[in-house]
C-alpha positions as CSV (number, residue, x, y, z in Angstrom):
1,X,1.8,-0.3,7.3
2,X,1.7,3.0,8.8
3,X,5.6,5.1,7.8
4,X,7.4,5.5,10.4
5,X,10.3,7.9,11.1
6,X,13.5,6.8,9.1
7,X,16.0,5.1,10.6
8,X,19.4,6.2,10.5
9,X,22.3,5.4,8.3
10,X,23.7,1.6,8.4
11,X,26.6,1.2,9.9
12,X,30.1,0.9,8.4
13,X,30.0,-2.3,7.5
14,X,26.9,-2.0,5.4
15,X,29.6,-0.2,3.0
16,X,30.4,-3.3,1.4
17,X,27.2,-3.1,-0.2
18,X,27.7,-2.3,-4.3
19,X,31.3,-3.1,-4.3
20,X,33.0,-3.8,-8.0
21,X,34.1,-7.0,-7.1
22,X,30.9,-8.3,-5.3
23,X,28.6,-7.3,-8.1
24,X,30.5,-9.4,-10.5
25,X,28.7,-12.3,-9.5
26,X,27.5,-15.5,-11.0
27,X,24.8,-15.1,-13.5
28,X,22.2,-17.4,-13.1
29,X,22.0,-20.2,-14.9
30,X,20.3,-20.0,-18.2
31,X,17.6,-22.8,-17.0
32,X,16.7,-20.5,-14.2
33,X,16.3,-17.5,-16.4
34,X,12.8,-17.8,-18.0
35,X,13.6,-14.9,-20.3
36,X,17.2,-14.0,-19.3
37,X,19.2,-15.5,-22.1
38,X,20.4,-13.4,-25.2
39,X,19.5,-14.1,-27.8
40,X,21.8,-16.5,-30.3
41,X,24.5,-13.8,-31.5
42,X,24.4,-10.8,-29.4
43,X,27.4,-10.1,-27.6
44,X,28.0,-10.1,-24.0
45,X,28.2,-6.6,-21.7
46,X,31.4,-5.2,-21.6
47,X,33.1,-4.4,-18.5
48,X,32.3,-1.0,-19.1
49,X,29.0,-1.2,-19.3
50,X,27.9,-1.7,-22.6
51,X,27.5,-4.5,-24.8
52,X,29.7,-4.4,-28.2
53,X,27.5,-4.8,-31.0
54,X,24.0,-5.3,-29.0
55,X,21.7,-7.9,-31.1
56,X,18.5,-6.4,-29.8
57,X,16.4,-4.6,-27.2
58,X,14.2,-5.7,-24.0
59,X,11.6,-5.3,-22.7
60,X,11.2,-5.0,-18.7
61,X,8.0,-5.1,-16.2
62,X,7.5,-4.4,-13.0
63,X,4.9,-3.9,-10.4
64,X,4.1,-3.2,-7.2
65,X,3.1,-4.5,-3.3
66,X,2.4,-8.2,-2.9
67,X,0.5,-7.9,0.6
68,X,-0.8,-11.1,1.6
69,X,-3.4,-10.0,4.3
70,X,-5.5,-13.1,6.1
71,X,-8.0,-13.4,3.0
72,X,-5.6,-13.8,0.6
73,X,-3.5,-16.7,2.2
74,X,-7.0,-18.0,2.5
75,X,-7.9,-17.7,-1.1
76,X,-4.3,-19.5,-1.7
77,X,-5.0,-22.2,0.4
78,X,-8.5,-22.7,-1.2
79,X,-6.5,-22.3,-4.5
80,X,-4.7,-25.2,-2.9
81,X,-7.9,-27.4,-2.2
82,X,-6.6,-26.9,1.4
83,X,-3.5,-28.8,0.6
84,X,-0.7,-25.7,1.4
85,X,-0.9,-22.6,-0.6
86,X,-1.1,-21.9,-4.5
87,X,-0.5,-18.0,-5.7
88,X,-0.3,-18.9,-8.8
89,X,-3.8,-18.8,-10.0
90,X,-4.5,-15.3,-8.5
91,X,-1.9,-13.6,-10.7
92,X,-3.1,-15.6,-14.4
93,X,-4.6,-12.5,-15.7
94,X,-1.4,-11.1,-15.9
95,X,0.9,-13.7,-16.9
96,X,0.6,-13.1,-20.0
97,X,2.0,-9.6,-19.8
98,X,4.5,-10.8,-16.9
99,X,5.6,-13.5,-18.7
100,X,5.7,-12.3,-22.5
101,X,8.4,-9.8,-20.8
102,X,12.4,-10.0,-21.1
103,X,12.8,-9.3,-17.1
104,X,9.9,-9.0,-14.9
105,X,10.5,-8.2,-11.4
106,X,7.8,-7.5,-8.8
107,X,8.1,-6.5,-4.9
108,X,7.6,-8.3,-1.8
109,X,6.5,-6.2,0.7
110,X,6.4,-9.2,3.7
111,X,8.6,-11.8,5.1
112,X,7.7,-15.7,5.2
113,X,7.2,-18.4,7.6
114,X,8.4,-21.9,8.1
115,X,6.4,-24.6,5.8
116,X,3.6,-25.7,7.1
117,X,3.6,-23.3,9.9
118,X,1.3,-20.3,11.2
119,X,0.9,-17.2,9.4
120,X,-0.1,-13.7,9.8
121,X,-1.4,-10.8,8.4
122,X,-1.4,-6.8,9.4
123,X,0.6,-5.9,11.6
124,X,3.2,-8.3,11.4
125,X,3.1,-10.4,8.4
126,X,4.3,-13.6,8.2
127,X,3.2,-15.0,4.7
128,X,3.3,-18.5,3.2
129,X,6.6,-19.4,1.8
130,X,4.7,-21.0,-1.5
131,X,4.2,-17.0,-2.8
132,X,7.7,-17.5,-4.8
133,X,6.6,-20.6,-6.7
134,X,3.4,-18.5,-8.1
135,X,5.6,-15.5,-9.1
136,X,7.8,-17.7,-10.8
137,X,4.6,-19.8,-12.0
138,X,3.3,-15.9,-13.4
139,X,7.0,-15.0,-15.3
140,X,8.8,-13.1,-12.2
141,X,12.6,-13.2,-12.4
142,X,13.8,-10.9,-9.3
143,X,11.9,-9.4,-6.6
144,X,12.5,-6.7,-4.1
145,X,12.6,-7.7,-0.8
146,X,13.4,-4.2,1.3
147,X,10.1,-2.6,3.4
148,X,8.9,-1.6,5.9
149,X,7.5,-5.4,7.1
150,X,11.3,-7.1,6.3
151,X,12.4,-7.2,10.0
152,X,8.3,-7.9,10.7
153,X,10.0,-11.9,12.4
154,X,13.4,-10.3,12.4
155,X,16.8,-12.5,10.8
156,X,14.9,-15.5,10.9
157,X,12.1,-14.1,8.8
158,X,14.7,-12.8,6.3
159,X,16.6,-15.3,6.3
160,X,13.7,-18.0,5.7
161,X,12.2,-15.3,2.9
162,X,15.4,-15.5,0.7
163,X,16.0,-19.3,1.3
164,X,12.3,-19.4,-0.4
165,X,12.9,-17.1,-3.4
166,X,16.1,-19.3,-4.3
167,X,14.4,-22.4,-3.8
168,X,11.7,-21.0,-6.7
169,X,14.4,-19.7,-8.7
170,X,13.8,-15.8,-8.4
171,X,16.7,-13.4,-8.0
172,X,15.8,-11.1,-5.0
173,X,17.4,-8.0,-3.9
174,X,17.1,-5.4,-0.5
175,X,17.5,-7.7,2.4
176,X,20.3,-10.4,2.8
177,X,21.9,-13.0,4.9
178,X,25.2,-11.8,5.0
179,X,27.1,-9.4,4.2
180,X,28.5,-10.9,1.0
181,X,24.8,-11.0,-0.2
182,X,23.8,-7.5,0.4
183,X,27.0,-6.6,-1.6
184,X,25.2,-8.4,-4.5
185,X,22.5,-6.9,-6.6
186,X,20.1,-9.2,-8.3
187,X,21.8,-9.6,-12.1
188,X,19.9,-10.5,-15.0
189,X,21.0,-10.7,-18.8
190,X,18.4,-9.9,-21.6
191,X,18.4,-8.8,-25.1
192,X,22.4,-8.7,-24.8
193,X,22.1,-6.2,-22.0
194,X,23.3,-7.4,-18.2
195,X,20.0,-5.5,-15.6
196,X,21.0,-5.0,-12.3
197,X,18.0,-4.5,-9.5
198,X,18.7,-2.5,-6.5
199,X,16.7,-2.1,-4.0
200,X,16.0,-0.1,-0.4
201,X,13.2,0.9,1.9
202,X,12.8,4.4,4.5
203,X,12.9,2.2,7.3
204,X,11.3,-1.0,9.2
205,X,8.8,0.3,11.5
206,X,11.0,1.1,14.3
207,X,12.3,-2.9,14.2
208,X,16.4,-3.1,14.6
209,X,18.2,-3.8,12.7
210,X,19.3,-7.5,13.8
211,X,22.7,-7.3,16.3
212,X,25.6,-7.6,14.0
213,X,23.9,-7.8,10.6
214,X,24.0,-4.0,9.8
215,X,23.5,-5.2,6.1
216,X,20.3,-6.9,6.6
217,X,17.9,-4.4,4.8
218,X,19.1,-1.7,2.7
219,X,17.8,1.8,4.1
220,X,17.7,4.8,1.6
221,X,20.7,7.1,1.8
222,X,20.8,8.9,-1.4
223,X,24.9,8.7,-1.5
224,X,24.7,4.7,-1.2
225,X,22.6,4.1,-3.5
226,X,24.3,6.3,-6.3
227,X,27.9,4.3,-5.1
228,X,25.9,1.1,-5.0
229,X,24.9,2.0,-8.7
230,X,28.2,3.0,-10.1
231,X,29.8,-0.2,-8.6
232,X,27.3,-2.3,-10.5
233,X,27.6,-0.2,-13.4
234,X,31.4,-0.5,-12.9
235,X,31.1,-4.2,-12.8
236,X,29.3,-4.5,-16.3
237,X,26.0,-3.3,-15.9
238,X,24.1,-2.0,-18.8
239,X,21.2,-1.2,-17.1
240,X,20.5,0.1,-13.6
241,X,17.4,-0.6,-11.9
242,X,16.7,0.8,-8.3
243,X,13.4,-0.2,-6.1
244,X,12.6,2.4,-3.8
245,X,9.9,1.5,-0.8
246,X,9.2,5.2,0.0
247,X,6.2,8.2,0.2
248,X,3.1,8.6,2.1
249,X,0.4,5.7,2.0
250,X,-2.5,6.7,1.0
251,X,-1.1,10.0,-1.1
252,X,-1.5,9.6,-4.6
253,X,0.9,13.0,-5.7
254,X,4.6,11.8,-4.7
255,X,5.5,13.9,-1.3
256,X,8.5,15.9,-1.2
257,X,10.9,13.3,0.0
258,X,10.0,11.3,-3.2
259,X,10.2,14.6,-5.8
260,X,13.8,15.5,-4.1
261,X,15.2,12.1,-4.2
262,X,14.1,11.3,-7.7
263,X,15.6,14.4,-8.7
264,X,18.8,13.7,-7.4
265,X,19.6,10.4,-8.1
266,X,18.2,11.1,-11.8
267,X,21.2,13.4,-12.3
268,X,23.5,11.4,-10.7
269,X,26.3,10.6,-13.8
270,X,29.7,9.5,-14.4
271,X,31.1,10.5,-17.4
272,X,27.7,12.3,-18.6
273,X,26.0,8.8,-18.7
274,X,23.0,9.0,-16.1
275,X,24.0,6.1,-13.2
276,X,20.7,5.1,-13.0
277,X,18.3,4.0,-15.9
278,X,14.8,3.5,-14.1
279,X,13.5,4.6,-10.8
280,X,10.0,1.8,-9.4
281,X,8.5,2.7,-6.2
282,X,6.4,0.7,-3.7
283,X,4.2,1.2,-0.2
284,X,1.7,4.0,-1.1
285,X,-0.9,1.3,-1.1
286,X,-2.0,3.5,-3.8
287,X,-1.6,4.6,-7.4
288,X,0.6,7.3,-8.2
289,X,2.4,8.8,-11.1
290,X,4.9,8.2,-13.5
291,X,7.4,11.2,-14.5
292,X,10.0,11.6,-16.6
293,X,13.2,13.1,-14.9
294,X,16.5,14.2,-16.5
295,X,15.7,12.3,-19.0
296,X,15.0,9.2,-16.7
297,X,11.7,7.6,-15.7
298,X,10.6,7.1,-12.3
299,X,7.7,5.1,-11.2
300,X,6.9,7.1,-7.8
301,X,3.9,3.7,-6.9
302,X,2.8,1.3,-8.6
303,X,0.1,0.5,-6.1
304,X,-0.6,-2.7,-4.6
305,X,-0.9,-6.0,-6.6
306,X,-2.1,-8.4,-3.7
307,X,-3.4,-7.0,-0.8
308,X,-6.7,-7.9,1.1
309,X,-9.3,-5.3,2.8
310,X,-7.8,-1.9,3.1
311,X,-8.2,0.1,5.8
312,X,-6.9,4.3,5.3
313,X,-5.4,6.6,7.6
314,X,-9.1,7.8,8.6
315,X,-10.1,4.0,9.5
316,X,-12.2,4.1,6.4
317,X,-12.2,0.8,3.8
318,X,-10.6,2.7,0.8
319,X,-10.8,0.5,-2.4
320,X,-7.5,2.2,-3.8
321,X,-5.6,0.0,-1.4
322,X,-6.7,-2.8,-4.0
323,X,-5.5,-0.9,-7.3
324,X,-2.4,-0.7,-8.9
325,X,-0.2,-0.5,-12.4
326,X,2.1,-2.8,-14.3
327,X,4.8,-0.3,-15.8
328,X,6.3,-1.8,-19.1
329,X,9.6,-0.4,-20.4
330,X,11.2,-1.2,-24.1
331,X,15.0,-0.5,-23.9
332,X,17.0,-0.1,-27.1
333,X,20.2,-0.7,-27.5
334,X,22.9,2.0,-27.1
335,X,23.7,3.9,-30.5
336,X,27.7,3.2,-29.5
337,X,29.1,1.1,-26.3
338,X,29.6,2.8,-23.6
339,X,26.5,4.7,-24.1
340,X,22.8,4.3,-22.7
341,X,20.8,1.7,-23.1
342,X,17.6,4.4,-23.9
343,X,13.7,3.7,-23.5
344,X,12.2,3.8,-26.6
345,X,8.4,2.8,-25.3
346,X,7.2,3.5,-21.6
347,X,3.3,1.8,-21.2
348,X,1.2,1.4,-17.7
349,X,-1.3,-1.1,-17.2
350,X,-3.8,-0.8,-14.9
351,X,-4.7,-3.6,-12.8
352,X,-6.7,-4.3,-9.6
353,X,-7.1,-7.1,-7.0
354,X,-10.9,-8.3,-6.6
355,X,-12.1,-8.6,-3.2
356,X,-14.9,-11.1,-4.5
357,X,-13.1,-13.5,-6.6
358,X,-9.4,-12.7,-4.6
359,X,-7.9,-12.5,-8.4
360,X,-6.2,-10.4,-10.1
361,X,-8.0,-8.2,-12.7
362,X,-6.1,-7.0,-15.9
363,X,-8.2,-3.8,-16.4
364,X,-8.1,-3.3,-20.1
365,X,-8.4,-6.8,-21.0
366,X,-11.4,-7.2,-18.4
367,X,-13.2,-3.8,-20.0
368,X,-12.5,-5.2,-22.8
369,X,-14.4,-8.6,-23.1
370,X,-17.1,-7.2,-21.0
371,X,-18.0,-3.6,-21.8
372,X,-20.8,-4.0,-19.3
373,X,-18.1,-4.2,-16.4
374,X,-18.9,0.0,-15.3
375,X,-17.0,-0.9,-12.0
376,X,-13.5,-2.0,-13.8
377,X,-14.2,0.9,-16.6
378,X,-14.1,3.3,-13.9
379,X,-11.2,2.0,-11.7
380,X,-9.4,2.0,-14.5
381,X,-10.1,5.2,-15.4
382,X,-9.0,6.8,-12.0
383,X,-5.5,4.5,-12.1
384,X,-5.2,6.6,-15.4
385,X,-6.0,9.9,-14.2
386,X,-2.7,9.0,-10.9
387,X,-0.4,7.5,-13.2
388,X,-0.6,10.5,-16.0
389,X,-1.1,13.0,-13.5
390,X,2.3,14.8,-13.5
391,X,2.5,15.0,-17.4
392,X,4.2,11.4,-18.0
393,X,1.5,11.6,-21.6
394,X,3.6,14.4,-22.9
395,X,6.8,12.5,-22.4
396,X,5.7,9.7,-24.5
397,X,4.0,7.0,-21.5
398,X,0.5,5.1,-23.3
399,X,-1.8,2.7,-22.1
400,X,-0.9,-1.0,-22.5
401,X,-2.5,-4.2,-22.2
């Protein structure tokens, strides 16, 4: 888990990705869409990126490192009565926010194994492939796929991590089996608005990328990704979403790599409309903030969701490794086509993963029911203090639930 020096660009080839044409993919069927469908009247996006005459809003979630360390597949397989794996009930605490969303997309940080076959955990991962049944059992629509852990059992573990995700009917984006796919962004339609999801990682701890599949993980380069987000834009997207897998574990305050990049792609525009419309980080293994930039809000970690023990960079068991926030966005729709689709309500939600009970714990809701709870009152407190740490208060972020 430790960052490793970034790689270098892809190669040529990997230009394909974000093409006009490629992005105009298939929509996913509606039955596979647990919230995608627009609502009855509202008009579909226009090809230049804005819906006519909009019926309504969305709301969007998203959060952060699914880590599936040795305890957890455990816990799943108890979860299971030792009968395979079950993720589902781990995550109930928060499926009622994930799933009373209009897109929800999370981030897996490893790659899976064959059914039924042996599984790891740090330093190579190699995860049940049941973990995209229980996101799609919690409300997940798309995931993130591009870290540092995606070449962890090389092509094969890619390609055996995607097969999975379709199989559960999850959209998935930052690693692909050809080049066609990593062209692709995961497209989701909600509240009249078409979302696209983007997503890229620094690098893949020194791994290669596999011979002849330059296209396999998307690395950050700060000039792709705006391209890849005007083509998608170009190809009717309303709403931009990129996933970044970036900073320095363990570092709650965003490192200078993160601040520059934010800033840039933030100001990225074509025709004075901003290319991208949300920025949601991953593999800090901690909480960090949320910031409005020009005008656009980046999530710079959302900490980790699932992950067992953590171990810091000192060797010492650091219990932020188990903390985390859900970021909630409400879009409206644009005041005119053409226009930005703008965020009219930004929330966090802390959350934490339980060691003892190897559950999820939706903070508020916990303090909530049991004011006694001291522990979850104060983690909570300190997920506040990193998320609203770079002023995101003054721009209008609250606490959700």
């Amino acid at each position: 888990m430790t960052k490793r020096m970034r790689q270098g660009a892809v190669a040529a080839a990997a230009l394909l990705i974000g093409t006009a044409a490629a992005c105009a993919a298939p929509e996913r069927p509606a039955d596979q869409v647990p919230h995608g469908p627009p609502r009855a009247g509202s008009a579909a996006p226009s090809a230049a990126g804005g819906a006519a005459a909009p019926g309504r809003g969305f709301t969007l979630v998203a959060s952060g490192d699914v880590l599936p360390h040795d305890s957890v597949i455990d816990r799943a397989n108890a979860d299971a009565d030792g009968e395979g794996y079950d993720f589902g009930p781990m995550l109930d605490s928060v499926k009622p926010v994930v799933s009373g969303a209009d897109v929800a997309i999370c981030h897996m940080e490893t790659v899976f194994g064959e059914k039924d076959g042996s599984y790891s955990g740090y330093p190579a991962f190699v995860s049940p492939p049941e973990i995209p049944a229980g996101l799609r059992t919690t409300g997940y629509d798309s995931c993130s796929t591009a870290s540092n852990h995606s070449l962890d059992d090389g092509a094969d573990g890619v390609r055996r991590t995607l097969d999975a995700f379709d199989k559960a009917g999850v959209r998935h984006t930052g690693t692909a089996r050809s080049a066609a796919e990593a062209a692709r962004p995961a497209l989701l339609t909600a509240g009249g608005a078409k979302v696209a999801q983007l997503a890229y990682t620094f690098g893949t701890n020194d791994y290669d990328l596999p011979e002849g599949q330059p296209w396999a993980v998307r690395l950050i380069d700060e000039r792709k990704i705006v391209a890849d987000a005007r083509a998608a834009r170009k190809a009717g997207a309303d709403v931009v979403v990129i996933s970044l897998h970036w900073g320095t574990e363990w570092q709650t305050e965003p490192d200078e790599e993160q601040l520059s990049l934010g800033k840039k792609l933030t100001a990225s525009r074509t025709n004075g409309r901003p290319d991208i419309d949300l920025i949601l980080g991953t593999h800090a293994h901690v909480p960090q903030p949320y910031e409005k930039v020009n005008g656009t809000w980046i999530i710079y970690g959302m900490g980790d969701q699932i992950a067992g023990t953590m171990t810091n960079d000192d060797g010492e068991l650091d219990g932020r490794g188990n903390h985390g926030s859900i970021g909630r966005f409400t879009f409206a729709p644009p005041a005119a086509p053409g226009e930005r689709w703008p965020v009219k309500k930004a929330e966090f939600i802390p959350q934490m993963w339980d060691l003892d009970t190897g559950r999820v714990v939706n903070l508020p809701e916990a303090v909530r029911r049991d004011a006694e709870r001291d522990d979850y009152r104060e983690i909570q407190s300190d997920i506040s203090e990193a998320v609203l740490s770079r002023g995101a208060a003054a721009d209008g972020l609250t606490a959700g639930r």
